[in-house]
C-alpha positions in Angstrom: 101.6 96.8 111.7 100.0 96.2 108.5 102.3 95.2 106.4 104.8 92.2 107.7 108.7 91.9 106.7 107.5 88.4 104.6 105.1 90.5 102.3 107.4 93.5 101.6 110.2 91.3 100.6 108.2 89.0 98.5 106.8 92.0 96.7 110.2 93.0 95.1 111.3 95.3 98.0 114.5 95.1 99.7 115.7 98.3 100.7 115.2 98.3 104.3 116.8 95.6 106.7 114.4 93.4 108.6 116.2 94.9 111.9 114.7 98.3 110.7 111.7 97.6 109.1 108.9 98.1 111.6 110.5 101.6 112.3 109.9 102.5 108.8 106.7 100.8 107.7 104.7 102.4 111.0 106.2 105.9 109.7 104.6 104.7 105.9 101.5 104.4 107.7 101.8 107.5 109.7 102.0 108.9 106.3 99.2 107.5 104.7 96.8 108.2 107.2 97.1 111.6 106.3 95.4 111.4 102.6 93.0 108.5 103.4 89.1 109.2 105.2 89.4 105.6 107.2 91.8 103.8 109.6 93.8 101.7 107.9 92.5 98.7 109.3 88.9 99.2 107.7 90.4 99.9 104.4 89.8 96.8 101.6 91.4 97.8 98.7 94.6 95.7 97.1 97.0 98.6 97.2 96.9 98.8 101.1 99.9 96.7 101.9 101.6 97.9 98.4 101.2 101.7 99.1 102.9 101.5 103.0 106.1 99.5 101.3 106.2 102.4 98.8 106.0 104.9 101.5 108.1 103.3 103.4 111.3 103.3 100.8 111.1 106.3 100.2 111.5 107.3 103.7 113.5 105.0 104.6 116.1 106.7 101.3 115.3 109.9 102.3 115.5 109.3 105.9 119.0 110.7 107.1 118.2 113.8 105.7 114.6 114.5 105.4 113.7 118.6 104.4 117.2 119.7 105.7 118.8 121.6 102.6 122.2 122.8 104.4 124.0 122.2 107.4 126.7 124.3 109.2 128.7 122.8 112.0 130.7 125.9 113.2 127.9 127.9 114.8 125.2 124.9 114.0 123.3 125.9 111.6 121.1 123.8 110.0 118.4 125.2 106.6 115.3 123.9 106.4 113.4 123.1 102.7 110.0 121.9 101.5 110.1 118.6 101.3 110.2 116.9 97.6 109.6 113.7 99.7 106.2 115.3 100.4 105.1 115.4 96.8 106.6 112.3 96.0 104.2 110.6 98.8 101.1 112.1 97.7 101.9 110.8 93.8 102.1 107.7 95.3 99.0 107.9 97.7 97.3 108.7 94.5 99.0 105.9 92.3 97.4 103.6 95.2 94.0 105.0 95.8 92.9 107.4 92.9 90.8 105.5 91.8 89.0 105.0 95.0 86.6 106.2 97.7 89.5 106.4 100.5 91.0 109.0 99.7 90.4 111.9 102.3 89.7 115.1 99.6 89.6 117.8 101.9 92.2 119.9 102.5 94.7 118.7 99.9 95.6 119.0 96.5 94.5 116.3 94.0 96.5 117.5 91.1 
């Protein structure tokens, strides 16, 4: 884990109980791997730690019902959208790390 309970709470963050944490901030990291060019423990930059808590809200809000658009539980049935969450995590993957030399620029957009 890169980020430890102590420093997401004293950063302003207090969405996601202590119990549940290390679920959500490995799935943050999971996440951010996918838009950086290094492992996360070889990055040096300041927004590290403050990008997985970001990340990790917003999954942790989004969580219960991540992409599904409708659900049906006569014949279960369950609709499937493109994520908003998605786009959400690259603004903030960008927020973070625009301005730097980790983020991984091929194959995404970099609106």
């Amino acid at each position: 884990m890169i980020v430890d309970y102590n420093f997401y709470i004293e950063n302003g963050n207090s969405k996601i109980p202590s119990a549940e944490f290390p679920l959500w901030e490995t799935r943050g990291e999971y996440c951010l791997l996918r838009y950086v060019n290094s492992p996360l423990e070889e990055i040096d930059a300041p927004g590290l730690k403050p990008c997985i808590c970001h990340i990790s809200d917003l999954l942790y809000e989004n969580g219960k019902r991540l992409g599904i658009s409708s659900e049906n539980n006569d014949g279960y049935s369950v609709s499937y959208e493109n994520s908003p969450v998605e786009m959400e995590i690259l603004r903030i993957v960008k927020l973070y790390f625009g301005n730097t030399n980790y983020l991984y620029r091929g194959g995404i957009i970099l609106e």
